[in-house]
C-alpha positions as CSV (number, residue, x, y, z in Angstrom):
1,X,11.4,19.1,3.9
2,X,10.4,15.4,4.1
3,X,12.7,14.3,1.5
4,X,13.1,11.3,2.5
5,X,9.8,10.1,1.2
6,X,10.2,8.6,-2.3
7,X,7.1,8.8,-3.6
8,X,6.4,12.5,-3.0
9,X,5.7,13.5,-6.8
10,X,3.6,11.0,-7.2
11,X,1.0,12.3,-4.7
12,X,1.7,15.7,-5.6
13,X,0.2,13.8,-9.6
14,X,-2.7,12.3,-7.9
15,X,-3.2,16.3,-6.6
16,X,-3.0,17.3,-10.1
17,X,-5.3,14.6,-11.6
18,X,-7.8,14.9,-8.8
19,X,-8.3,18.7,-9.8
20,X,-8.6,17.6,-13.5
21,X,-10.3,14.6,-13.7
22,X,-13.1,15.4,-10.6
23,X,-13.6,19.3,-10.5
24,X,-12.4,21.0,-14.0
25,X,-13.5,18.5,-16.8
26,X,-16.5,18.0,-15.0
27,X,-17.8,21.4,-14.1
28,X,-17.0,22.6,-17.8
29,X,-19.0,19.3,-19.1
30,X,-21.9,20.7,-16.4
31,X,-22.2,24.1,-18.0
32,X,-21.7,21.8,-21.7
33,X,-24.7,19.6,-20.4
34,X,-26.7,22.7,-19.6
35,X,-26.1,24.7,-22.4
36,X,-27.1,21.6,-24.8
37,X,-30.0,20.5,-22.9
38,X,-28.7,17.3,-22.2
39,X,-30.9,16.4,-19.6
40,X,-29.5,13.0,-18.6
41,X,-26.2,14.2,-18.4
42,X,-26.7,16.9,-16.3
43,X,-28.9,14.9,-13.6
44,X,-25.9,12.3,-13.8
45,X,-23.7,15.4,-13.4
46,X,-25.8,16.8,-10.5
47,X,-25.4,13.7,-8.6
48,X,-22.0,13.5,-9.3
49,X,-21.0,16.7,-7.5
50,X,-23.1,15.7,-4.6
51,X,-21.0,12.7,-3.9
52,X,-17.9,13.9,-4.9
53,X,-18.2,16.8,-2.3
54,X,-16.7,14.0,0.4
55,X,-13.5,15.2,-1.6
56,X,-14.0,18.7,-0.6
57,X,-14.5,17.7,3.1
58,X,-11.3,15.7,3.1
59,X,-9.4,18.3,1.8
60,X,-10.5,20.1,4.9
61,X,-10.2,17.3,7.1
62,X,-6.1,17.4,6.3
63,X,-5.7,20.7,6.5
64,X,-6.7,20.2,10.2
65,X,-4.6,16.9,10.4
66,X,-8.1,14.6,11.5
67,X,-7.2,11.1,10.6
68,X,-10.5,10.6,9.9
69,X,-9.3,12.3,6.5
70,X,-7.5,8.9,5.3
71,X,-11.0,7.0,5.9
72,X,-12.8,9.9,3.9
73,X,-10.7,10.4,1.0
74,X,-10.5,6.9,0.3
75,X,-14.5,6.6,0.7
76,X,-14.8,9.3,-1.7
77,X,-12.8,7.2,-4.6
78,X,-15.3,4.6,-4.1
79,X,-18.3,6.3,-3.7
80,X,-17.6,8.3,-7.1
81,X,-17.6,5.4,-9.6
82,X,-20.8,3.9,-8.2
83,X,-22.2,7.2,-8.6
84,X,-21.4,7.2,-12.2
85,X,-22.8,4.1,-13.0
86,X,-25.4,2.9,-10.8
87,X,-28.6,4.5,-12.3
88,X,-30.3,2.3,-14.9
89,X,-32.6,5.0,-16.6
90,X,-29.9,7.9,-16.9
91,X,-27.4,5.0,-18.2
92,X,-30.4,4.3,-20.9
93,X,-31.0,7.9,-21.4
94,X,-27.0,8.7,-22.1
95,X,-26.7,5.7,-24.2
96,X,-29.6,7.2,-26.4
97,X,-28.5,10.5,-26.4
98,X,-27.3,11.7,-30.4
99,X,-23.7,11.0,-30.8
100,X,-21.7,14.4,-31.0
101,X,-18.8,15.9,-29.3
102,X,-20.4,15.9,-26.2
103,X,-21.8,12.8,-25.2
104,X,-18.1,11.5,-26.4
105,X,-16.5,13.8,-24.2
106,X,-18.6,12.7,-21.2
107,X,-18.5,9.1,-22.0
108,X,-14.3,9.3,-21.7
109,X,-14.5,11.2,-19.1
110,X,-16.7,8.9,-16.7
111,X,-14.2,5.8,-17.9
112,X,-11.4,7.7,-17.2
113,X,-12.8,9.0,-13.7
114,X,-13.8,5.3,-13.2
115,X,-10.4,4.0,-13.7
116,X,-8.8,7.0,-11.7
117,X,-11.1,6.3,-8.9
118,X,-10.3,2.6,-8.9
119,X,-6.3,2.7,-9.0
120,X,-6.4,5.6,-6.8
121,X,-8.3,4.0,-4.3
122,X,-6.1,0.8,-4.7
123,X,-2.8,2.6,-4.3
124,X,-4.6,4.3,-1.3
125,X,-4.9,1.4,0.2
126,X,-1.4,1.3,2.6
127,X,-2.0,5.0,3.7
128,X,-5.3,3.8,5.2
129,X,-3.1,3.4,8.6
130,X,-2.9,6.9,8.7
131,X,-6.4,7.2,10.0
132,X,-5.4,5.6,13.4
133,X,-2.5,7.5,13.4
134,X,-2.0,9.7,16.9
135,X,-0.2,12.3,15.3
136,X,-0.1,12.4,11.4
137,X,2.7,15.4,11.3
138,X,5.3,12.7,13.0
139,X,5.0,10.2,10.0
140,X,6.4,11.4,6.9
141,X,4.7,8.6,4.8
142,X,1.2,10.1,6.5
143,X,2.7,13.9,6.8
144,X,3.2,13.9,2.7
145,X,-0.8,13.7,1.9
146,X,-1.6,17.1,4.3
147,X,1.0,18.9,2.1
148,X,-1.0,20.2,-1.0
149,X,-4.1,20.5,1.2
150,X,-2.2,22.7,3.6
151,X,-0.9,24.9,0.3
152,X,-4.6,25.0,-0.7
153,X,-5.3,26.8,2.6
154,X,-2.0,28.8,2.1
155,X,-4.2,30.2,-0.6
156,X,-7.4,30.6,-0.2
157,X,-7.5,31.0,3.7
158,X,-4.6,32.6,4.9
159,X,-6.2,33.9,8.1
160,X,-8.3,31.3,9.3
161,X,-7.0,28.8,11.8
162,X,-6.8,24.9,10.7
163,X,-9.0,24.3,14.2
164,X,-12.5,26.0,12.6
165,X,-11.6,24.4,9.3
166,X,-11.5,21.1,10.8
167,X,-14.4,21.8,13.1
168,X,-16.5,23.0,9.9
169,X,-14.9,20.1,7.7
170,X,-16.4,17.5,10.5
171,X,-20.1,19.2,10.2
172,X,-20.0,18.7,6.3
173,X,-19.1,15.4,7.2
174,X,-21.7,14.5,9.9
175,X,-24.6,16.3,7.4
176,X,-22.8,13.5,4.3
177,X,-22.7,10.4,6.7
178,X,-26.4,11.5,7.8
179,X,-28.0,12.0,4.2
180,X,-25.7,8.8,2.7
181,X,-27.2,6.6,5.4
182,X,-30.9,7.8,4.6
183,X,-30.4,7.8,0.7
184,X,-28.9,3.9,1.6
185,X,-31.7,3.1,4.1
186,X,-34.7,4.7,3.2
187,X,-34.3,6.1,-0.5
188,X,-32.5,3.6,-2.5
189,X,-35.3,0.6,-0.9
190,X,-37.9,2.9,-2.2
191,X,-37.0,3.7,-5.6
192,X,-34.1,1.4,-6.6
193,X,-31.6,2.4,-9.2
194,X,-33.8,4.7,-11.2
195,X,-32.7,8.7,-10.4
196,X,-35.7,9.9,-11.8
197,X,-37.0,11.0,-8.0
198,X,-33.7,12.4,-7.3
Protein backbone atom coordinates (compact mmCIF):
# COMPACT_ATOMS: atom_id res chain seq x y z
CA UNK A 1 0.00 0.00 0.00
CA UNK A 2 1.32 3.42 -0.99
CA UNK A 3 4.57 2.18 -2.11
CA UNK A 4 5.20 4.50 -4.30
CA UNK A 5 6.10 7.07 -1.73
CA UNK A 6 9.95 7.05 -1.20
CA UNK A 7 10.32 8.42 1.92
CA UNK A 8 7.88 6.24 3.87
CA UNK A 9 10.50 4.88 6.50
CA UNK A 10 11.63 7.95 7.18
CA UNK A 11 8.28 9.16 8.65
CA UNK A 12 7.66 5.96 10.08
CA UNK A 13 11.65 7.19 12.14
CA UNK A 14 10.21 10.57 12.88
CA UNK A 15 7.12 8.24 14.59
CA UNK A 16 9.73 6.44 16.49
CA UNK A 17 11.80 9.49 17.63
CA UNK A 18 8.70 11.47 18.48
CA UNK A 19 7.64 8.65 21.02
CA UNK A 20 11.32 8.72 22.36
CA UNK A 21 12.44 11.90 22.41
CA UNK A 22 8.88 13.79 23.55
CA UNK A 23 6.82 11.22 25.65
CA UNK A 24 9.27 8.29 27.07
CA UNK A 25 12.63 10.10 28.02
CA UNK A 26 10.67 12.85 29.29
CA UNK A 27 8.06 11.18 31.47
CA UNK A 28 10.86 8.90 33.11
CA UNK A 29 13.05 12.20 33.64
CA UNK A 30 9.49 13.65 35.25
CA UNK A 31 9.18 10.84 37.85
CA UNK A 32 13.55 11.29 38.04
CA UNK A 33 12.81 15.14 38.73
CA UNK A 34 10.28 14.22 41.36
CA UNK A 35 11.85 11.64 43.05
CA UNK A 36 15.17 13.96 43.47
CA UNK A 37 13.39 16.99 44.26
CA UNK A 38 14.60 18.81 41.55
CA UNK A 39 12.30 21.49 41.61
CA UNK A 40 13.33 23.44 38.63
CA UNK A 41 13.32 20.66 36.50
CA UNK A 42 10.17 19.45 37.20
CA UNK A 43 8.33 22.93 36.76
CA UNK A 44 10.30 23.05 33.36
CA UNK A 45 8.99 19.51 32.89
CA UNK A 46 5.49 20.47 33.85
CA UNK A 47 5.35 23.07 31.36
CA UNK A 48 6.72 20.99 28.94
CA UNK A 49 3.87 18.43 28.87
CA UNK A 50 1.47 21.24 28.66
CA UNK A 51 2.69 22.38 25.43
CA UNK A 52 3.66 19.36 24.02
CA UNK A 53 0.01 18.05 24.37
CA UNK A 54 -0.69 19.88 20.77
CA UNK A 55 1.15 16.61 19.74
CA UNK A 56 -1.48 14.47 21.32
CA UNK A 57 -4.25 16.50 19.60
CA UNK A 58 -2.59 16.07 16.16
CA UNK A 59 -2.36 12.64 16.56
CA UNK A 60 -6.07 12.75 16.83
CA UNK A 61 -6.54 15.27 14.32
CA UNK A 62 -5.03 12.53 11.59
CA UNK A 63 -6.73 9.80 12.67
CA UNK A 64 -9.83 11.78 11.60
CA UNK A 65 -7.97 13.05 8.43
CA UNK A 66 -8.58 17.17 9.47
CA UNK A 67 -6.00 19.05 7.54
CA UNK A 68 -5.89 21.17 10.22
CA UNK A 69 -3.54 18.29 11.59
CA UNK A 70 -0.45 19.49 9.15
CA UNK A 71 -0.85 23.20 10.69
CA UNK A 72 -0.88 21.54 14.32
CA UNK A 73 1.79 19.13 14.25
CA UNK A 74 4.11 21.50 12.74
CA UNK A 75 3.02 24.26 15.54
CA UNK A 76 3.75 21.76 18.12
CA UNK A 77 7.63 21.40 16.85
CA UNK A 78 7.90 24.98 17.29
CA UNK A 79 6.16 25.61 20.27
CA UNK A 80 8.27 22.80 22.19
CA UNK A 81 11.71 24.31 21.96
CA UNK A 82 10.52 27.77 23.06
CA UNK A 83 9.03 26.03 25.83
CA UNK A 84 12.28 24.61 26.86
CA UNK A 85 14.20 27.54 26.83
CA UNK A 86 12.29 30.64 27.31
CA UNK A 87 12.13 30.92 31.21
CA UNK A 88 15.01 32.97 32.53
CA UNK A 89 14.72 31.86 36.32
CA UNK A 90 14.21 28.00 35.74
CA UNK A 91 17.21 28.27 33.06
CA UNK A 92 19.18 29.96 36.21
CA UNK A 93 17.82 27.52 38.60
CA UNK A 94 18.89 24.26 36.23
CA UNK A 95 22.17 25.77 35.53
CA UNK A 96 22.75 25.86 39.42
CA UNK A 97 21.44 22.70 40.11
CA UNK A 98 24.47 20.00 41.53
CA UNK A 99 25.97 18.26 38.61
CA UNK A 100 24.97 14.41 38.76
CA UNK A 101 23.48 12.05 36.50
CA UNK A 102 20.42 13.80 36.28
CA UNK A 103 20.75 17.22 35.54
CA UNK A 104 23.17 15.71 32.58
CA UNK A 105 20.60 13.55 31.47
CA UNK A 106 18.06 16.38 31.24
CA UNK A 107 20.44 18.84 29.79
CA UNK A 108 20.93 16.23 26.56
CA UNK A 109 17.81 15.63 26.40
CA UNK A 110 16.38 19.30 26.03
CA UNK A 111 19.37 19.86 23.21
CA UNK A 112 18.48 16.86 21.62
CA UNK A 113 14.60 17.68 21.71
CA UNK A 114 15.66 21.18 20.61
CA UNK A 115 17.42 19.95 17.62
CA UNK A 116 14.69 17.23 16.86
CA UNK A 117 12.14 19.90 16.99
CA UNK A 118 14.03 22.23 14.75
CA UNK A 119 14.90 19.68 11.80
CA UNK A 120 11.69 18.15 12.21
CA UNK A 121 9.87 21.17 11.81
CA UNK A 122 12.20 22.16 8.80
CA UNK A 123 11.68 18.85 6.89
CA UNK A 124 7.88 19.47 7.78
CA UNK A 125 7.90 22.20 5.98
CA UNK A 126 6.70 20.81 2.13
CA UNK A 127 3.82 18.69 3.87
CA UNK A 128 2.45 21.98 5.16
CA UNK A 129 0.18 21.80 1.81
CA UNK A 130 -1.45 19.08 3.21
CA UNK A 131 -3.54 21.32 5.50
CA UNK A 132 -5.44 22.87 2.44
CA UNK A 133 -5.75 19.66 1.09
CA UNK A 134 -9.64 18.53 0.16
CA UNK A 135 -9.08 15.11 0.67
CA UNK A 136 -5.77 13.95 2.44
CA UNK A 137 -6.50 9.93 1.67
CA UNK A 138 -6.11 10.87 -2.33
CA UNK A 139 -2.46 12.21 -1.88
CA UNK A 140 -0.10 9.61 -1.00
CA UNK A 141 2.63 12.23 -0.09
CA UNK A 142 -0.23 13.64 2.45
CA UNK A 143 -1.93 9.96 3.01
CA UNK A 144 1.66 8.61 4.39
CA UNK A 145 1.61 10.88 7.77
CA UNK A 146 -2.23 9.51 8.83
CA UNK A 147 -0.62 5.98 8.64
CA UNK A 148 1.02 5.43 12.18
CA UNK A 149 -1.72 7.63 13.80
CA UNK A 150 -4.35 5.44 12.28
CA UNK A 151 -2.31 2.15 13.77
CA UNK A 152 -2.30 4.03 17.11
CA UNK A 153 -6.10 3.94 16.93
CA UNK A 154 -5.97 0.34 15.56
CA UNK A 155 -4.72 -0.05 19.14
CA UNK A 156 -5.95 1.64 21.57
CA UNK A 157 -9.49 2.42 20.05
CA UNK A 158 -10.60 -0.18 18.10
CA UNK A 159 -14.33 0.58 18.52
CA UNK A 160 -14.63 4.19 18.34
CA UNK A 161 -15.32 5.91 15.07
CA UNK A 162 -12.49 8.44 13.67
CA UNK A 163 -15.63 11.14 13.46
CA UNK A 164 -15.86 11.57 17.62
CA UNK A 165 -12.03 11.36 17.73
CA UNK A 166 -11.78 14.15 15.41
CA UNK A 167 -14.72 15.97 16.97
CA UNK A 168 -12.99 15.57 20.56
CA UNK A 169 -9.36 16.16 18.99
CA UNK A 170 -10.95 19.75 17.69
CA UNK A 171 -12.21 20.56 21.42
CA UNK A 172 -8.68 19.92 22.85
CA UNK A 173 -7.70 22.06 20.23
CA UNK A 174 -10.15 25.06 20.61
CA UNK A 175 -9.45 24.80 24.71
CA UNK A 176 -5.06 25.01 23.52
CA UNK A 177 -5.64 27.88 20.89
CA UNK A 178 -7.86 29.65 23.80
CA UNK A 179 -5.43 29.26 26.78
CA UNK A 180 -2.09 29.90 24.29
CA UNK A 181 -3.74 33.11 23.17
CA UNK A 182 -4.42 34.28 26.91
CA UNK A 183 -0.93 32.93 28.26
CA UNK A 184 0.45 35.19 24.92
CA UNK A 185 -1.94 38.15 25.54
CA UNK A 186 -2.54 38.56 29.03
CA UNK A 187 0.05 36.28 31.01
CA UNK A 188 3.35 36.59 29.41
CA UNK A 189 2.78 40.92 29.47
CA UNK A 190 2.23 40.46 33.04
CA UNK A 191 4.95 38.38 34.29
CA UNK A 192 7.54 38.11 31.44
CA UNK A 193 9.86 35.21 31.14
CA UNK A 194 9.95 34.24 34.69
CA UNK A 195 7.63 30.75 35.42
CA UNK A 196 7.65 31.31 38.84
CA UNK A 197 3.56 32.30 38.69
CA UNK A 198 3.03 29.35 36.46
Amino acid sequence: MNNEVWFRPLVWMDYRLAVLFTVIIPLVLLIWAFVQKAEGIQRLLTIYWRVSSLLVITIYLMIAQYPVSFIAGFMARILIPISLWFWVDLNDEIEYYPNGPLKLTFTSWRWATTFYCILGSLAFIPFLGCAFSTNLSNNPNCRVWLEAPLLFKEFFHPRTSPGFLGILAIICLVIYVLYLSYFVVIKLGKQGRSATQQ
